[in-house]
TIKOLFI-871950 format. One record per residue (C-alpha): z, x, y. Coordinates in steps of 0.001 Angstrom, whole numbers, plus 524288, in hexadecimal, padded with zeros to 5 digits. Layout:
# TIKOLFI-871950
ZXY ...
//
This chain:
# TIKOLFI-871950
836587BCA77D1ED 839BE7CB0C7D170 831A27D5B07D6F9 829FB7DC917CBB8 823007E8197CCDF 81B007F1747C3F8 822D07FE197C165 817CA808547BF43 8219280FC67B825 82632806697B077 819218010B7AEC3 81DDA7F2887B184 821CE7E7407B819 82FFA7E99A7BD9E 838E07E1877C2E7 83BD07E7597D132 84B1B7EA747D3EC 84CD77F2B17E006 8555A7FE617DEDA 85D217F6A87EA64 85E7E7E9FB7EC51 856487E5347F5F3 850447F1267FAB0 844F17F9BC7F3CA 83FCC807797F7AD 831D780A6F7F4D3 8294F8179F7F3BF 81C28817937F3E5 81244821F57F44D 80B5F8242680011 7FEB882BAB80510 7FCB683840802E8 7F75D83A5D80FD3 7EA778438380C68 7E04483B16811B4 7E06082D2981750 7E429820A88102D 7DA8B819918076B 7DB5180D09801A4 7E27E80FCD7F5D1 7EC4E8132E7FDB3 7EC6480635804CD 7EE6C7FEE57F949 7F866805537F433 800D4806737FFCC 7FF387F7CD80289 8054C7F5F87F2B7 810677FA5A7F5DB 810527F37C8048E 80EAE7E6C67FCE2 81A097EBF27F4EF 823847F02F7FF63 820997E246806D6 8241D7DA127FB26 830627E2A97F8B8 8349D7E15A807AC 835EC7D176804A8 841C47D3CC7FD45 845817E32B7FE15 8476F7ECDE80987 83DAB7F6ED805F8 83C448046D807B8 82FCB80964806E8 82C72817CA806CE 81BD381C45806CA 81BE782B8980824 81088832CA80E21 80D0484037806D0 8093D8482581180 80909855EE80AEF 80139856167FD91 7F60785CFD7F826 7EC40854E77FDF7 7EED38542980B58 7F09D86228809B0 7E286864A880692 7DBB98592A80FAE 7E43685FF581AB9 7DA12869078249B 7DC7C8741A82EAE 7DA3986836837CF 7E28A85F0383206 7EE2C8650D82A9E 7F4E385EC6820F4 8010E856DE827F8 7F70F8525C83186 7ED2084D3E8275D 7FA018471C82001 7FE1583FBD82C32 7F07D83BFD8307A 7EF6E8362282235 7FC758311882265 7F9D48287282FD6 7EBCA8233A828AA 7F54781DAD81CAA 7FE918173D82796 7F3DD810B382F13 7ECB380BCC824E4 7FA2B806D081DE4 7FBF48015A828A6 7F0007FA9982BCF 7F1807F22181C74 7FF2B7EEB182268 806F57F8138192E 8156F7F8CA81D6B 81926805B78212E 8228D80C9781882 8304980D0081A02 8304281CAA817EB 821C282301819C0 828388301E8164C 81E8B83E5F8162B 81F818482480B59 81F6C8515981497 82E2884C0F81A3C 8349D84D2380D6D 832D4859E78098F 8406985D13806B2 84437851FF80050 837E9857FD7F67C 840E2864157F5F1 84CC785D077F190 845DA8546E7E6D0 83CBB8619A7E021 84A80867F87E1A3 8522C85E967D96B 846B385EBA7CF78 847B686D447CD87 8569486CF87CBF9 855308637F7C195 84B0986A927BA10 83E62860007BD4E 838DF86BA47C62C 83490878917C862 82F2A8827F7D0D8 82148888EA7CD57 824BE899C67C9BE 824CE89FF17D5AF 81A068A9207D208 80EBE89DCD7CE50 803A68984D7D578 80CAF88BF37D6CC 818EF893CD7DD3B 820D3889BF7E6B0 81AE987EFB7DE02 825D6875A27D80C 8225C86CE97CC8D 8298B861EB7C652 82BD2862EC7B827 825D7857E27B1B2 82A3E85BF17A211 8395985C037A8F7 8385584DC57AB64 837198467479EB8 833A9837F87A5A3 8273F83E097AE7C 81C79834BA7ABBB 82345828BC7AB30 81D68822CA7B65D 80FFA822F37B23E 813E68242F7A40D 80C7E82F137A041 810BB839ED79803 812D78484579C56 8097884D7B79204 800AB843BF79431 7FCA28484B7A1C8 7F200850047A4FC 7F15E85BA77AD65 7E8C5864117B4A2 7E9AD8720B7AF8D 7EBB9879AC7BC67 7F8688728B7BE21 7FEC687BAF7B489 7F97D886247BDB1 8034E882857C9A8 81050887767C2B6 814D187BF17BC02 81C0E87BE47AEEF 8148086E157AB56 806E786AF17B1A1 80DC385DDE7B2FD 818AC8637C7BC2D 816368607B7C907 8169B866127D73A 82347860CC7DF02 8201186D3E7E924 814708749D7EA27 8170E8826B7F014 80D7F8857A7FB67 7FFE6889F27FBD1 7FA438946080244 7F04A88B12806CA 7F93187F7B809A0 7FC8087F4E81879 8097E883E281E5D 80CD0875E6821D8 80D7586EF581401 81526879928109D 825A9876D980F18 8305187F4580AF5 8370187D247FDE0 84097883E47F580 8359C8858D7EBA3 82CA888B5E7F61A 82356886FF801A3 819E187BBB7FCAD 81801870147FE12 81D7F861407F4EB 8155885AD97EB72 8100B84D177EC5A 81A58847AD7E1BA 8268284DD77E663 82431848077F4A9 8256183A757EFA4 8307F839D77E7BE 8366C841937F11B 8346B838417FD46 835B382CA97F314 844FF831E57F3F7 8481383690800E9 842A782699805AC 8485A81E857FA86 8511B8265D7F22D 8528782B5B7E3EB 84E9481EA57DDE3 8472B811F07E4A5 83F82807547E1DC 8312D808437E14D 82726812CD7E176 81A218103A7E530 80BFD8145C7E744 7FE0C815327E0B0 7FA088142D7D23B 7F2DB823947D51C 800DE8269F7D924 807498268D7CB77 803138313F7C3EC 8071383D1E7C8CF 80DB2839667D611 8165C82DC17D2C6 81988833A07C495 81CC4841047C9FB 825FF839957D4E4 82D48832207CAB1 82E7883F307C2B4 83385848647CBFD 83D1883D187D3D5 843198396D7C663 84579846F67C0E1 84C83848C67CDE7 854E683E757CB6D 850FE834707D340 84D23826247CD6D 8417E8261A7D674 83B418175B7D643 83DC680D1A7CED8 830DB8075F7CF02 823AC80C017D092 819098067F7D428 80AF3808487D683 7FE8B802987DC4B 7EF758012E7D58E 7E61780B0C7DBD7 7D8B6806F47E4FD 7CB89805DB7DFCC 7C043802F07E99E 7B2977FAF07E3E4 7B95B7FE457D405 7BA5180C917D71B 7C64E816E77D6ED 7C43E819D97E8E3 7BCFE8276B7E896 7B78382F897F3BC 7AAF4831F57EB63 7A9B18247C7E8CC 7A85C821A47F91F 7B375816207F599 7BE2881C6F7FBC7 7C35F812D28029B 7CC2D8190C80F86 7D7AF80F5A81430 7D0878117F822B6 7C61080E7181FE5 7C88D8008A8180E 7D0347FE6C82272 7C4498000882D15 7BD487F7EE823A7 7C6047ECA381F0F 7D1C37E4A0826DC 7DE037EBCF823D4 7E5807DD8281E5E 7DAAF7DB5A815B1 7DAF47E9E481144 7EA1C7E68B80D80 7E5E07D8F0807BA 7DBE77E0267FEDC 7E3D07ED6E7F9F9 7F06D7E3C67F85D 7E95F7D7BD7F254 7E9E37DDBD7E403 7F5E87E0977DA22 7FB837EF977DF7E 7FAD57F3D47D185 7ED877EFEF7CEC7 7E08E7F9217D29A 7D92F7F33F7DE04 7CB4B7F2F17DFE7 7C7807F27C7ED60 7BA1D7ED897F0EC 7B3917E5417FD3A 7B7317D8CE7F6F0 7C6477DCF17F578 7C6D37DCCA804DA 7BE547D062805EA 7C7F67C8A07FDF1 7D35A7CEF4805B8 7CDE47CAD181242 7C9797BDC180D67 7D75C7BD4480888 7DED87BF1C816C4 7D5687B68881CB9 7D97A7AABF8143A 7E7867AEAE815CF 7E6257B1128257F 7DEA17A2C382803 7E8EE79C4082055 7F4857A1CE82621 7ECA27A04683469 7E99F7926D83169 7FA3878DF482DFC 7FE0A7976C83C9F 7F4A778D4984305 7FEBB7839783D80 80ADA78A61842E9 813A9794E183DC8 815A17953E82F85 820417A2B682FDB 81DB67AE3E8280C 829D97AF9B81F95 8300B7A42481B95 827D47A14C80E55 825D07A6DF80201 81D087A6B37F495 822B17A8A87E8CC 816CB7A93B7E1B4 813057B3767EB0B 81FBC7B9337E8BD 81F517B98B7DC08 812E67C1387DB39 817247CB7D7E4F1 823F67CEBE7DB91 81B2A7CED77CFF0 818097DDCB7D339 8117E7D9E67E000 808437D1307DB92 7FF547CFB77E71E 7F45E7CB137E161 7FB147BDEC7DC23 8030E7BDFC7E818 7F6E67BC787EFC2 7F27B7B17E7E7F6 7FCFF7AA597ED9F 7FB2A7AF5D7FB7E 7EF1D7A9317FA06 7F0D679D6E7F2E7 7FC07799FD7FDF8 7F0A679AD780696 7E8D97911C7FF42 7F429789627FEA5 7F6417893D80D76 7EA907866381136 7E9CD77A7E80931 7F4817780E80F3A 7EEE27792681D97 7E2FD7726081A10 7EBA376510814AF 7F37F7649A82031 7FF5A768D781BA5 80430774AA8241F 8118D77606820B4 80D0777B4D81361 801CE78321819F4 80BBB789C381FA2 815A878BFA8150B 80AE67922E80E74 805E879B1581B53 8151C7A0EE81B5D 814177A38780C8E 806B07A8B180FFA 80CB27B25381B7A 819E37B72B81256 80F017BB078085A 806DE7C2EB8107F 810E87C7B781744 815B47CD9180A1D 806E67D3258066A 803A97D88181699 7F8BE7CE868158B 7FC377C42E81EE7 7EF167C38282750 7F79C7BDC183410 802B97C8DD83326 801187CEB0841F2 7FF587DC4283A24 7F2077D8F68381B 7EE1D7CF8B84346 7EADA7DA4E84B2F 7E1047DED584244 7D6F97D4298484C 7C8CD7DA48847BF 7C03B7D90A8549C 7B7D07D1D284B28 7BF5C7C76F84837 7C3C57C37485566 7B7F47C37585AB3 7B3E87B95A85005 7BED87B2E485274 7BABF7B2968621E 7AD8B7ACBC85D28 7B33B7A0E08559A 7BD3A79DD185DE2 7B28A79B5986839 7AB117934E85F45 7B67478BB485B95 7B850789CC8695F 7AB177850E86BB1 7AD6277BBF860F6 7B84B7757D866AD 7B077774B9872F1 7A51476B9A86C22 7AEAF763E88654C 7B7207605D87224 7A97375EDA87794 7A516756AC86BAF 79A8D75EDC869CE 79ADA75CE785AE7 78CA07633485899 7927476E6886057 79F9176FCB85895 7996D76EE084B4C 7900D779A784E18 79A01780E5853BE 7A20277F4C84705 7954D7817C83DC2 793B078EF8843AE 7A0D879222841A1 7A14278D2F834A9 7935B79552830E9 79A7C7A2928366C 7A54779F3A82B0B 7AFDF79A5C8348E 7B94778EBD82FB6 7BE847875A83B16 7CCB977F4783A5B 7CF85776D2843E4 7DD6A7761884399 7EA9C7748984CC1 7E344770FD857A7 7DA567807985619 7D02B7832485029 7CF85790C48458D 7C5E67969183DBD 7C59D79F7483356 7BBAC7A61B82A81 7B58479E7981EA1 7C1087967482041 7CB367A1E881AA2 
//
């Protein structure tokens, strides 16, 4: 089956042909590094991580996720304490850790805005010389500003498919200098009460880029005029991704071939609002919740769809892993069953149907069923054809409970339990070599009333919870 995926712009499914054979370059927008990472920002970095890992199966991927370090925003939450590089990179090492905690690859290219500020010079230059471009008058409020002319470029608004006219506007936009109150800023000349160190020197005057221009610009300068796939949230599409795809194509690059886009995070049914105290930070779901079942939960839904986070979505993840982790711990008590050497279509065939995790889950799991019925008739050899198909697709999702990534995440609380039974079990054995059967089935009732399933298997005895 061929990889599909839905081209926002195109506003279907599309077959998936690389611009190269066997390689693929990918942009996605990354955090604009203000205040610290939240979890709308998880889930839509782990789309694309999801993305990237199914790609890498068959491709040698690029990936590129910028960091906008200078913008508005972390202009104004900067303080005389904190300016506003430091508050960037502060920010910036929050997004990395807690990336990196859900077991999000790092990028191939991370690159700053802040380190291609020339190659934003060369791209606003080539749209002035071809007449998509202009400089505010010299003598306005908006001197230093330059604007890209959105009435020069005939095809802006095909992204989103909106039309020009259609668009609304806020009325003090026409106060900045602009021919259009569409046009928008590719430099904004400095403010008297901007500090000396966001300012750069341009041939249109000290200021400072805008958000759009630093994209499209890093977008080249990491993957060329024209590559395969740009990425990042639904919120992202109207004006940032539409102004990209405007100002790259009018200066005469193809820009991507494909874009695509991920659903946006509700918490309890509700659009995440400070006011509404359901602001959920990545830290502190992350103090809260184990950082695999975090993954499980954001990753467990379709990337296009909205998803509704509640308690219960990270109860059903956990419960989830645990039925995956006892399986796959019950076949390594059987020997070694590899971890490459066996696919799934079906699974496959979901994943190329525009990443369908959802069904491709349903077969994760179902393959678990199916090996433990397998375990439980005797018949290992299948018990473990299933375990490797088991490992492969977890692998692919970052979900495989045994991966040594996350075995180190062990909570205090859970070896000490483990401490506990393991003595029991031991006293256990000790009635039964004793013949102490009164002794032995207490011992076993009082593990069973705690919710403790005991196998006796391969000579050992294990335990799990409820039997997952």
């Amino acid at each position: 089956m061929v990889l599909r995926l839905y081209d926002t712009k195109a506003q279907t499914l599309r077959d998936f042909t690389p611009l190269k054979a066997g390689e693929v370059g990918i942009y996605v927008c990354g955090p604009t590094v203000q205040s610290g990472p939240h979890i709308g920002h998880l889930r839509a970095a782990l789309a694309f991580d999801v993305l990237r890992r199914w790609l890498a199966t068959s491709h040698r991927v690029t990936f590129v996720r910028n960091v906008t370090d200078i913008d508005d925003k972390v202009l104004v939450n900067a303080t005389d304490d904190e300016p506003w590089w430091a508050l960037a990179y502060r920010m910036e090492l929050e997004f990395t850790a807690a990336y990196a905690a859900i077991g999000i690859s790092a990028p191939t290219y991370e690159p700053r805005a802040t380190a291609s500020i020339p190659q934003m010079h060369e791209l606003i230059a080539e749209l002035i010389e071809a007449g998509h471009a202009y400089a505010a008058p010299a003598d306005s409020d908006a001197a230093g500003d330059v604007y890209f002319d959105v009435r020069s470029w005939p095809a802006y608004g095909s992204l989103t498919h909106q039309s020009l006219d259609a668009l609304e506007t806020s009325g003090e936009a026409e106060l900045r200098g602009k021919r259009d109150p569409h046009d928008f800023a590719l430099w904004k000349g400095a403010k008297a009460d901007e500090p000396a160190s966001a300012i750069w020197n341009s041939p249109w005057g000290a200021g400072r880029p805008g958000w759009h221009i630093e994209c499209s610009a890093m977008a080249r300068r990491y993957l060329g005029r024209e590559f395969d796939i740009h990425g990042g949230g639904l919120d992202l599409r109207f004006p940032h991704h539409e102004n990209e795809l405007a100002q790259s194509t009018a200066a005469g690059d193809a820009f991507a071939r494909y874009w695509m886009h991920n659903g946006l995070v509700t918490v309890d049914g509700q659009k995440m609002s400070k006011s509404l105290h359901n602001f959920v930070l990545a830290e502190d779901l992350l103090r809260e919740r184990d950082p695999l079942v975090v993954r499980y939960a954001l990753g467990a839904a379709h990337y296009r769809s909205s998803l509704d986070i509640t308690d219960k979505t990270f109860d059903e993840a956990e419960a989830a892993l645990d039925r995956i982790r006892t399986f796959l711990e019950r076949v390594a008590r059987e020997g070694d069953y590899g971890w490459t050497s066996f696919g799934n279509a079906a699974f496959d065939a979901a994943m190329d149907d525009d990443l369908g995790v959802p069904q491709a889950l349903a077969v994760l799991h179902e393959t678990v069923r199916r090996g433990n019925a397998a375990l439980d008739s005797g018949d290992v050899d299948a018990a473990r054809s299933a375990a490797g198909e088991v490992s492969v697709m977890t692998g692919v999702l970052g979900i495989n409970p045994l991966d040594p990534a996350w075995g180190a995440g062990a909570s205090a609380e859970a070896s000490t339990l483990d401490t506990l039974v393991q003595a029991l079990i031991a006293q256990r054995a000790a009635a039964r070599d004793a013949k102490d059967w009164p002794a032995a089935d207490r011992i076993r009732d009082v593990i069973a009333a705690a919710g403790i399933t005991l196998e006796d298997a391969s000579g050992a005895t294990h335990w799990s919870i409820n039997g997952r």
